[in-house]
N, C-alpha and C positions, 0 to 999 in steps of 0.2 A: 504494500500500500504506500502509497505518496504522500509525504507528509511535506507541508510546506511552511519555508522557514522564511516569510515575508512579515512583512509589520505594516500591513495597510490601517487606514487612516480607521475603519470599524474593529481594528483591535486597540484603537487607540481610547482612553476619556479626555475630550476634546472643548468643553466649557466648565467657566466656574461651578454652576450646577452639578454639571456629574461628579466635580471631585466634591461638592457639597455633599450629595447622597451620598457617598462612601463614608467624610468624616460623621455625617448624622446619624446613619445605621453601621456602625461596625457589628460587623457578626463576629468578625474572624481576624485576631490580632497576633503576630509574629514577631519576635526583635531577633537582635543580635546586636554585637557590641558595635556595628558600624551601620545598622540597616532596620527601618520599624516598616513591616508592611499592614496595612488595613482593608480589609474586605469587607465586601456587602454584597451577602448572597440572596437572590433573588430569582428570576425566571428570565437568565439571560440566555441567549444562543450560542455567546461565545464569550467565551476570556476578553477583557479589555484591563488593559495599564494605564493609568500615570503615573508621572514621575517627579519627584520632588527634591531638588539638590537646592539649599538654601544658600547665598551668597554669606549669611549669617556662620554657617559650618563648615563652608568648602569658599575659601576668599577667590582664588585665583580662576577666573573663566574658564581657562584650557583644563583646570583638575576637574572643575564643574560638568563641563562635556564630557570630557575621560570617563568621570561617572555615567553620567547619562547614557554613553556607546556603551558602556560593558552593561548597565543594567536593561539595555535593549537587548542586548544579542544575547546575554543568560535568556531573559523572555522568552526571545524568539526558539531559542533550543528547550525549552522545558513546555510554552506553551500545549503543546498536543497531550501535555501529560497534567495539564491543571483542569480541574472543573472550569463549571461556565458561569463567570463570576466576576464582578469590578474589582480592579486590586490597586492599589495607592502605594508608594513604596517612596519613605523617606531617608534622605539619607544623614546618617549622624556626624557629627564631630569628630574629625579623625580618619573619615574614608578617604581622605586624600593621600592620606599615608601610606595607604595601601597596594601593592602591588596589584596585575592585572588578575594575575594566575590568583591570587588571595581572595582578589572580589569576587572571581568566580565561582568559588570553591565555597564562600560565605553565600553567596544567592542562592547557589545550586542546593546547599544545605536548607535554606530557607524555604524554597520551593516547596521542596520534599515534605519540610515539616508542616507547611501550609495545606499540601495534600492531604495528608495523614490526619490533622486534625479538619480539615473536612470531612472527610469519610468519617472517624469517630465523631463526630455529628448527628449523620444520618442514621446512626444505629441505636 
């Protein structure tokens, strides 16, 4: 089967509103020492992201993107394996210090653990 590792604009949360409903209804809360994701699970079709790097915890523009690309492309490889669900993912104080192979290793963890406590959810 085809799995496809694109990041169109309906996987995206794309106005203030949508990331309002994610922080209004958190269903489903995630950290780690570099990364807080929030969920609001509901009767979606498909996984959708935003992403949140604060000028406040990441000063320099170019580590701000850096984030941003790694936390897209973790995304796009984990997607096919998340529920269908809005998911918010902010990034902490200190993720700039991070190596690439780190951030990934920290999301990919996240992911999984996002999985898992969805499914004990539903049971």
């Amino acid at each position: 089967m085809y799995t496809s590792f694109h990041f169109p604009k309906s996987a995206r949360l794309l106005t203030s509103g949508q990331y309002s409903d994610v922080f209004q209804n958190v269903n489903l809360r995630v950290s780690s020492r570099h990364f807080l994701i929030l969920a609001t699970v509901d009767q979606f079709t498909e996984v959708r992201l935003g992403i949140i790097v604060a000028k406040k915890h990441v000063k320099l523009a170019v580590q701000r993107n850096r984030v941003k690309r790694i936390l897209r492309d973790s995304f796009r490889c984990e997607k096919a394996s998340l529920p269908a669900i809005d998911i918010v993912v902010l990034a902490k104080k200190g993720v700039d210090k991070l190596d690439n192979e780190a951030c990934h290793k920290e999301l990919q963890y996240l992911w999984q653990k996002l999985d898992r406590k969805y499914s004990s959810r539903d049971q």
